[in-house]
C-alpha positions as CSV (number, residue, x, y, z in Angstrom):
1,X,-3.1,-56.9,13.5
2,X,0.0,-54.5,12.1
3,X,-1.7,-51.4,11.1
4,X,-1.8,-50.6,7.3
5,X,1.3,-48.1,6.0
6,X,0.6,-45.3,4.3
7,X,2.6,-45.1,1.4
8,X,0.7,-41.9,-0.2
9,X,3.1,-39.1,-1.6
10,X,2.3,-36.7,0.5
11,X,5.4,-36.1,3.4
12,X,5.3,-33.7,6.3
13,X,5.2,-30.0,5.0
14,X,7.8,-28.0,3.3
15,X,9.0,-32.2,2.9
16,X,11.3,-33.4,0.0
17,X,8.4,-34.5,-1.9
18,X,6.9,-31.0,-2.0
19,X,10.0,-29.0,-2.7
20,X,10.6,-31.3,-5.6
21,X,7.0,-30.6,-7.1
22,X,7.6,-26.6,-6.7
23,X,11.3,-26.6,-8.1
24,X,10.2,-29.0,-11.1
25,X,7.4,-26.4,-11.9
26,X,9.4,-23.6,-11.4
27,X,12.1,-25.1,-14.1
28,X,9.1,-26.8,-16.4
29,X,9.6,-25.1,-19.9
30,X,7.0,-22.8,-21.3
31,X,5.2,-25.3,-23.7
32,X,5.0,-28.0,-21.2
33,X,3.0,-25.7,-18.9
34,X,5.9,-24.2,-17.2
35,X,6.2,-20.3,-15.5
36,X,4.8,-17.6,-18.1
37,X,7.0,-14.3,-19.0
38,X,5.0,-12.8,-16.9
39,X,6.9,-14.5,-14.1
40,X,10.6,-13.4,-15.4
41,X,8.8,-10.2,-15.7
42,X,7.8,-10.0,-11.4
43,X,11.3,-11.0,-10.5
44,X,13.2,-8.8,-12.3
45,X,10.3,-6.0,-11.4
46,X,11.0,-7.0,-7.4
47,X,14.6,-6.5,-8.1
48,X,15.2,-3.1,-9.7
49,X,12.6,-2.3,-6.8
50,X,14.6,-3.5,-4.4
51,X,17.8,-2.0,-5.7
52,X,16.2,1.0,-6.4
53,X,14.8,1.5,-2.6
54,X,18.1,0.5,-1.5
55,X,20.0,2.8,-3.7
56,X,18.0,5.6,-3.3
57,X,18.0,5.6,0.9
58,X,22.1,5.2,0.7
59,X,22.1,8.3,-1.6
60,X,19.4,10.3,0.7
61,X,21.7,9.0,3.7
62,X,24.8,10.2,2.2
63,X,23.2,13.6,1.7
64,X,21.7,14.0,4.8
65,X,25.2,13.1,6.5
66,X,27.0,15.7,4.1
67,X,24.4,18.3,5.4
68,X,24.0,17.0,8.7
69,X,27.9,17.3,9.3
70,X,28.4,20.8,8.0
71,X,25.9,21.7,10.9
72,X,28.1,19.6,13.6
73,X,31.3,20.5,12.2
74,X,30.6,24.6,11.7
75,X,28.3,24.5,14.9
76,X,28.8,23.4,18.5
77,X,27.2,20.7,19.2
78,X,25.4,22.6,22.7
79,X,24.7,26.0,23.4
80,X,24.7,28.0,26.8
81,X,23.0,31.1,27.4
82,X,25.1,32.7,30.0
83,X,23.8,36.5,29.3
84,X,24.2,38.8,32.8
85,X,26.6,35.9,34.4
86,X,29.4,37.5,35.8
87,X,33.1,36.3,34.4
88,X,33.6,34.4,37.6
89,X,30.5,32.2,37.2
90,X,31.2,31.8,33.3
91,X,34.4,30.6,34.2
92,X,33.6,28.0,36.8
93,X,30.9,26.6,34.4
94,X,33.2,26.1,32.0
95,X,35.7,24.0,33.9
96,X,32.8,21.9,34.9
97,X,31.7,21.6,31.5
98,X,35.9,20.4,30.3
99,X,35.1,17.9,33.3
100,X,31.9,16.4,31.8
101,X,32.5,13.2,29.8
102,X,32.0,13.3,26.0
103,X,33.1,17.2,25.9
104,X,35.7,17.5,23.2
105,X,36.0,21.7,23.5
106,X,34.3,24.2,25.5
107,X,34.1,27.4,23.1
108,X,32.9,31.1,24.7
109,X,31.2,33.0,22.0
110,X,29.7,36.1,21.1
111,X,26.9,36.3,18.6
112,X,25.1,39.6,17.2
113,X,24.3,41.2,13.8
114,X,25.8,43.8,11.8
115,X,26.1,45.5,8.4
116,X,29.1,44.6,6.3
117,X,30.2,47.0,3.6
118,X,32.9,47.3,0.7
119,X,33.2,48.8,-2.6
120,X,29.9,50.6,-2.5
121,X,28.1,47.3,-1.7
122,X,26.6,46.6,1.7
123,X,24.6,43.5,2.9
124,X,23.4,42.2,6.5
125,X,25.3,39.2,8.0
126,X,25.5,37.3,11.6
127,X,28.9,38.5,13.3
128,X,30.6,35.5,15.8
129,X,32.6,36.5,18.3
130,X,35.4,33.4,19.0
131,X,38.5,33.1,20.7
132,X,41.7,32.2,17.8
133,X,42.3,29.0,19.7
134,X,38.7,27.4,19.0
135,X,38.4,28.9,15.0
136,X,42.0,27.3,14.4
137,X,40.8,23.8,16.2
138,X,37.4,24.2,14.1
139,X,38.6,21.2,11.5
140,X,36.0,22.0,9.0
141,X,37.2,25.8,8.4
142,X,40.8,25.1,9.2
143,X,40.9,22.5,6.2
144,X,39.4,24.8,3.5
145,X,41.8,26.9,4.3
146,X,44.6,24.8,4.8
147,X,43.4,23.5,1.4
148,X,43.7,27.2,-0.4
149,X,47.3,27.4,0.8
150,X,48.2,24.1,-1.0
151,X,46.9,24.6,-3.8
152,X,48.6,28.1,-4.0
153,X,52.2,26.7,-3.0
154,X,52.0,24.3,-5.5
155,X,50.8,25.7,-8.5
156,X,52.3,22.5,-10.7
157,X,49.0,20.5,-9.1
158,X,45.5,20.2,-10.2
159,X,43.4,23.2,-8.1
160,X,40.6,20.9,-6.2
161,X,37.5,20.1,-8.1
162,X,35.4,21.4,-5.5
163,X,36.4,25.6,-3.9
164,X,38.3,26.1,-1.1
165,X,39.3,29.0,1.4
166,X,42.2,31.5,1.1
167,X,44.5,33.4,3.6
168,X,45.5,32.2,6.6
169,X,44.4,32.0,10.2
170,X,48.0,32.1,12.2
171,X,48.1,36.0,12.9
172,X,44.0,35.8,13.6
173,X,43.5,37.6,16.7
174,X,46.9,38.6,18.1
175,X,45.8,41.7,18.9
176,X,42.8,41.1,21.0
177,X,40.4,43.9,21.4
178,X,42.4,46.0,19.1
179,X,42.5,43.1,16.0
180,X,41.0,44.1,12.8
181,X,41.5,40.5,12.0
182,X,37.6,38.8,10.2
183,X,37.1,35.4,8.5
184,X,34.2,35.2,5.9
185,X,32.3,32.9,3.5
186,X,33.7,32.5,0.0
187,X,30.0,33.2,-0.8
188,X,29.5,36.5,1.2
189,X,33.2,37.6,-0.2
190,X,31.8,37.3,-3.5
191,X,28.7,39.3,-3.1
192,X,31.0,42.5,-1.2
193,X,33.5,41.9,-4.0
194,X,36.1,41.4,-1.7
195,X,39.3,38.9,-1.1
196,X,41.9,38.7,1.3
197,X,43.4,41.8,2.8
198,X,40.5,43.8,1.3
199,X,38.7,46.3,4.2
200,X,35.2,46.0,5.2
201,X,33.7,48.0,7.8
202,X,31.1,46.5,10.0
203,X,28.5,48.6,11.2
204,X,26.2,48.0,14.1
205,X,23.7,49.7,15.3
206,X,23.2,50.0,18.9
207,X,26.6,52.1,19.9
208,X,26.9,54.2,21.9
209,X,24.4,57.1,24.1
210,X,23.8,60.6,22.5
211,X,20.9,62.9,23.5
212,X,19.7,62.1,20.2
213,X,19.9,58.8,20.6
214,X,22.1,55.4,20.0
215,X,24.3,56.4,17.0
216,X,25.8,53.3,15.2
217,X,29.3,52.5,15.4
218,X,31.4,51.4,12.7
219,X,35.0,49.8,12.6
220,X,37.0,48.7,9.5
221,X,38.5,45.0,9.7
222,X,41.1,43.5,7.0
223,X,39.6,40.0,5.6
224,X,42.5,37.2,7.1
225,X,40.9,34.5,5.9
226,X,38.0,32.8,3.6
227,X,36.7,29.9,4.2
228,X,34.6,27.3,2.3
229,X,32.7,24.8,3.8
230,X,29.9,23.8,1.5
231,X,26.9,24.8,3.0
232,X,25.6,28.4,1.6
233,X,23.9,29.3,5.2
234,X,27.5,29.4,6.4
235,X,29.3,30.6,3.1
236,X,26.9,33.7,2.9
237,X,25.4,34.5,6.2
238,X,28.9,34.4,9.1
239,X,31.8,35.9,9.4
240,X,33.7,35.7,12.6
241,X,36.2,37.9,14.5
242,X,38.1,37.5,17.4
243,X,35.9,37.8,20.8
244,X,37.1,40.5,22.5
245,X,37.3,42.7,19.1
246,X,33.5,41.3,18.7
247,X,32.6,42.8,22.1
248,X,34.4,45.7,21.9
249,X,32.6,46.2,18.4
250,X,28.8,45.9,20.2
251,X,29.9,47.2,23.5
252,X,30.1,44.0,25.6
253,X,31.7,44.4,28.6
254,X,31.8,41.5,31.1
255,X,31.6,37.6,30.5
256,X,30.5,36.4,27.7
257,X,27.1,35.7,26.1
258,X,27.0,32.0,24.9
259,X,28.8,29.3,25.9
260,X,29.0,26.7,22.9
261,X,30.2,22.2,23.8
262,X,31.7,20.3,21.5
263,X,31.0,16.6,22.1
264,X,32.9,13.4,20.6
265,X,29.4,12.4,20.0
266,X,27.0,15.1,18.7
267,X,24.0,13.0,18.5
268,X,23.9,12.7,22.3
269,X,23.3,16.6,22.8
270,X,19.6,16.2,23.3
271,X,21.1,13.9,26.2
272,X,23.5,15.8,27.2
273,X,21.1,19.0,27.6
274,X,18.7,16.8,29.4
275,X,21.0,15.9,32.0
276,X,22.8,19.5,32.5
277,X,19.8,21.0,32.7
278,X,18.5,19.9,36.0
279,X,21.7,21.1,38.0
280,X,22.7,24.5,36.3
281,X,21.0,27.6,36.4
282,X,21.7,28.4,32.7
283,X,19.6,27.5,29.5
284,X,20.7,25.1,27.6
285,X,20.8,23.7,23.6
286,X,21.2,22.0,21.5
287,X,22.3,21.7,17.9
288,X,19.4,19.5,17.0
289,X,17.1,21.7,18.6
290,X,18.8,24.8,17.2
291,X,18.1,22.9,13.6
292,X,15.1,21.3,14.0
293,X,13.6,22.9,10.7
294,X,16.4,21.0,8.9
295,X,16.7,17.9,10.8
296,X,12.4,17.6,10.6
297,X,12.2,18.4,7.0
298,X,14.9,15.3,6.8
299,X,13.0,13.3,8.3
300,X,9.7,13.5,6.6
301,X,12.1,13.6,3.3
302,X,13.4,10.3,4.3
303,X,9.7,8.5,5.2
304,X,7.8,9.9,2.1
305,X,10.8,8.9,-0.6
306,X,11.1,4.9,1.9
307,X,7.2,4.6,1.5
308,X,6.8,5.7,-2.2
309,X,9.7,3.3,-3.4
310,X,7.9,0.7,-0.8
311,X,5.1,0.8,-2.8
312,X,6.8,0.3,-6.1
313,X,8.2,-2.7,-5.1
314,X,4.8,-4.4,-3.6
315,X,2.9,-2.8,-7.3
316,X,5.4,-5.0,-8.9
317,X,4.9,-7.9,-6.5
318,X,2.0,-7.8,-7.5
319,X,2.9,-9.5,-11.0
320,X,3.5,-12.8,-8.5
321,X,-0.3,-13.3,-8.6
322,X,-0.9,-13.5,-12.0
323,X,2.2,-15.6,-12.5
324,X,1.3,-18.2,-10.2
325,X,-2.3,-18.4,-11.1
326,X,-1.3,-18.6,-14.6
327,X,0.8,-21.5,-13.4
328,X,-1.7,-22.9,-11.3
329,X,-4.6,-22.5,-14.5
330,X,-1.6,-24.7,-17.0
331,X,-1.5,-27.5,-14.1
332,X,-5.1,-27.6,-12.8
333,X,-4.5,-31.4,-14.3
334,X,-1.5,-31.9,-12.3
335,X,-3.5,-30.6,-8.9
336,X,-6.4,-32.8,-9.7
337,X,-4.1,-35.7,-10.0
338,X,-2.4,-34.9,-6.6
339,X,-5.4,-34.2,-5.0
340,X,-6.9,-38.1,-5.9
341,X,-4.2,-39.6,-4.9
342,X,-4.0,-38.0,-1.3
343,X,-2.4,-34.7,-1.5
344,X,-4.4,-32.2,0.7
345,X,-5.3,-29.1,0.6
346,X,-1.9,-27.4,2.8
347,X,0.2,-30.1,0.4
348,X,-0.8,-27.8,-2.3
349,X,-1.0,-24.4,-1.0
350,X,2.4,-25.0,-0.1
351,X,3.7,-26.0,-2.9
352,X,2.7,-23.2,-5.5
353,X,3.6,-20.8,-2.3
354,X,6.9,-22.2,-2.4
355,X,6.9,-21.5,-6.3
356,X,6.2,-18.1,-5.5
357,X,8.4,-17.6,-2.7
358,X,11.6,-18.6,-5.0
359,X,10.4,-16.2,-7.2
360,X,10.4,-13.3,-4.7
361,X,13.5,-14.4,-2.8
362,X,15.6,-14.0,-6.2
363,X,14.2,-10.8,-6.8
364,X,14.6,-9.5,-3.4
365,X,17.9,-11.2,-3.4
366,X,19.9,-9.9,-6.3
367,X,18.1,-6.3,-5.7
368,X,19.9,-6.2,-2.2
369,X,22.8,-7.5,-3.4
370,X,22.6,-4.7,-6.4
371,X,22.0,-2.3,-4.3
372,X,24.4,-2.8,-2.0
373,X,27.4,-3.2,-4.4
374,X,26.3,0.0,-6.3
375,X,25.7,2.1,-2.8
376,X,29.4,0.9,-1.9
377,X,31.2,1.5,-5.4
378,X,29.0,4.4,-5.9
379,X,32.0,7.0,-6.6
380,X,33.9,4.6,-9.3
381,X,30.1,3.5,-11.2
382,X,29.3,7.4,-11.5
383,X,32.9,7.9,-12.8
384,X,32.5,5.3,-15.2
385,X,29.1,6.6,-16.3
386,X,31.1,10.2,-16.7
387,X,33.8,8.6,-18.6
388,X,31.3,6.5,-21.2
389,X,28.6,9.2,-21.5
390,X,31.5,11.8,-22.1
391,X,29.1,14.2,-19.1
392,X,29.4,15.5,-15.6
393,X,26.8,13.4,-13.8
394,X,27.4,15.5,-10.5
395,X,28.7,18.9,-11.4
396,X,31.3,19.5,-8.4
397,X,31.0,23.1,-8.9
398,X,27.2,23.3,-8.1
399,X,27.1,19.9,-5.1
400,X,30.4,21.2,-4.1
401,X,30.9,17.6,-3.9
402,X,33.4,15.4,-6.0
403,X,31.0,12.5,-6.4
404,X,27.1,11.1,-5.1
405,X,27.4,10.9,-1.6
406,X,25.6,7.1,-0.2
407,X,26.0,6.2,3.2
408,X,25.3,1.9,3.6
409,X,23.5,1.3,6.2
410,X,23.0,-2.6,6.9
411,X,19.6,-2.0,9.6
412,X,18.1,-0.7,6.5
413,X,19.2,-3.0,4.3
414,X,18.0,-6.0,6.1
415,X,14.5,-3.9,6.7
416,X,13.8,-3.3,2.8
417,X,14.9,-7.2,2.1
418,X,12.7,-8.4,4.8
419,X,9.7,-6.2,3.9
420,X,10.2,-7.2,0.5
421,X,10.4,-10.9,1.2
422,X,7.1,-10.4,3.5
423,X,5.6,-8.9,0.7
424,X,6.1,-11.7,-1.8
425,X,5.1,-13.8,0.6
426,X,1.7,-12.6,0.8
427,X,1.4,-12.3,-2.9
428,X,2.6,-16.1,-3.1
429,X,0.0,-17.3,-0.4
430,X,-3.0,-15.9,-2.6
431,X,-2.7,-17.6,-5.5
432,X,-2.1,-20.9,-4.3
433,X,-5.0,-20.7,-1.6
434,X,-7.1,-20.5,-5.1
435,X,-5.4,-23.7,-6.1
436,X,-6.0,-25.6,-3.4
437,X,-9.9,-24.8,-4.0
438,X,-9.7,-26.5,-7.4
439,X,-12.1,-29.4,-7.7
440,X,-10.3,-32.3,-9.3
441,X,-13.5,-33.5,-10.9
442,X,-14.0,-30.2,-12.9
443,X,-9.9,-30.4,-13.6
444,X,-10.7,-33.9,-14.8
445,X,-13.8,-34.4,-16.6
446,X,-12.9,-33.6,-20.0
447,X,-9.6,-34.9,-19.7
């Protein structure tokens, strides 16, 4: 005997017949017990979430790479403590760190502190010693300046929104031990009231023996340059001279103190460190580790400001509840119907969670594509802003920056749509768990 054929509605899950049911309640009008407000509401909630948690990590990226690359650029990426080496040993390590792969520059320096005077006005500041060779390769000084000297030999141009240096760095240093030659901070130049070929007299204080003691010693240098670089630790607190006037000047005799690596990769140089480390005699590190007050407090920045706007967008999800279960409450009939006529409980469940999931997937998926689009065209939507408002958004003169810095990046992205998406999917199941618990007597009797 042929076995009966079921011919009841119900398909396999997520089937035709179950997607039709969800995308006919989802386009049902108001008055025919359709999706409440409060519905329109949750999606466009979950999508200035969304676009606001994307938004808002491109921005904090873009900042923390402005920041971050002032450090890198100013800095070398790996520092060697090569105190009491002799020149011979100094020199051989420095071959062998030109050899090493990733090494862009290998930079002696010499670092101490000093007190810098000028027109009656003194302050404290951290002297560099560097050869001329490495502060002209230095692209993020070299630029500002280079910048300065544009803008002067061309005087028909607009100056640069944001400052720049001054001077020159092509005589820096030709006279070795004997150069009077320093390059300063547009910021520390401002608070000795000085500019280019002003004097300032450095004075340190550990010169040389007396029977009463150390007395200081103090030379006067002529200011070459200014530089710029956007980054006030920089701007105020170093000035560099040439090496051997900067050892002459604290009585440095052989070698040289610090041994500083560029990389063509700085975020290897906790790597790098690692593995140098275990063969030379010398201490060595890195920029990362020379910064880690800055580079933590980034961090934590970043985490706090991810789970704070995380939490905005699953408050809003929230609203997916009530507007399912108000969706559910309108076709309680509907369900009972279903239910007699051999929908089961999953049928049901996943239809109203398929309701709410298309809810949550347009959200999620205009706010990513929002927030993408605006972290991209940042620059020309704050212009725009600027130009409508008739205000500076982003004052130049205090960010030193021409427009909102936002870095894209696309792990991130697809984390906060995913989350997001997981999110809504929770909120989605709820609801329609309820619905599958009506009783289709009760949704019937007193119909």
């Amino acid at each position: 005997m042929t076995a009966a054929i079921d011919k009841r509605p119900v398909e396999r899950p997520f089937g035709p017949f179950e997607r039709m049911l969800a995308m006919r309640y989802l386009g049902a009008k108001r008055e025919h017990g359709g999706l409440a407000f409060i519905s329109v509401v949750s999606v466009i909630g979950i999508m200035l979430g969304v676009w606001a948690l994307i938004l808002t990590m491109s921005i904090m990226n873009g900042f923390r790479l402005e920041l971050i690359s002032k450090i890198v650029g100013f800095e070398p990426h790996v520092f060697v403590d090569t105190r009491g080496a002799p020149q011979s040993a100094i020199d051989t390590l420095i071959e062998d760190l030109r050899a090493e792969p990733g090494v862009v520059n290998v930079e002696p320096m010499h670092e101490g502190f000093g007190l810098a005077s000028a027109y009656g006005r003194s302050d404290g500041i951290q002297i560099r010693g560097v050869r001329p060779e490495d502060l002209r390769k230095n692209e993020l000084i070299a630029r500002s300046i280079e910048a300065g000297q544009r803008a002067l030999a061309n005087p028909d141009e607009p100056w640069p929104k944001t400052p720049v240096g001054q001077g020159t760095l092509d005589r820096f240093g030709d006279n070795g031990a004997l150069s009077t030659d320093i390059v300063m901070g547009d910021a520390f130049a401002y608070s000795l009231g000085v500019g280019v070929g002003d004097k300032v007299k450095i004075t340190q204080p550990n010169g040389p023996s007396t029977p009463a003691g150390r007395s200081p010693r103090s030379i006067t240098y002529t200011v070459s340059a200014i530089y710029h670089v956007g980054n006030e630790r920089y701007d105020r607190g170093v000035v560099f001279l040439p090496i051997e006037a900067s050892k002459n000047l604290f009585g440095y005799d052989d070698g040289y103190p610090i041994v500083g690596v560029r990389l063509a990769d700085p975020n290897t140089a906790d790597d790098f460190v690692a593995r140098l480390q275990k063969d030379k005699p010398y201490r060595f590190t890195s920029w990362i580790q020379r910064n880690a007050t800055y580079v933590t407090a980034l961090v934590v920045e970043r985490n706090v400001m991810r789970l704070i706007l995380f939490i905005v967008v699953v408050i809003t999800a929230l609203n997916i509840i009530t507007g399912v279960l108000m969706l559910v409450k309108n076709k309680a009939r509907d369900i009972a119907i279903l239910r007699t006529i051999g929908a089961t409980r999953g049928g049901v469940v996943r239809i109203f969670m398929m309701t709410g999931t298309v809810l949550g997937m347009v959200g999620v998926g205009t706010g990513v594509l929002l927030g993408v689009l605006c972290a991209i065209y940042i620059a020309p939507i704050q212009h725009f802003l600027e130009w409508v408002f008739n205000v500076e958004l982003f004052p130049a003169d205090i960010y030193q920056l021409d427009s909102l810095p936002a870095k894209l990046e696309w792990g991130e992205v697809a984390w906060v749509g995913g989350a997001a998406f997981l999110v809504t999917l929770v909120m989605s199941i709820i609801p329609s768990l309820w619905a599958a618990r009506l009783n289709p007597v009760e949704a019937l009797r007193f119909e």
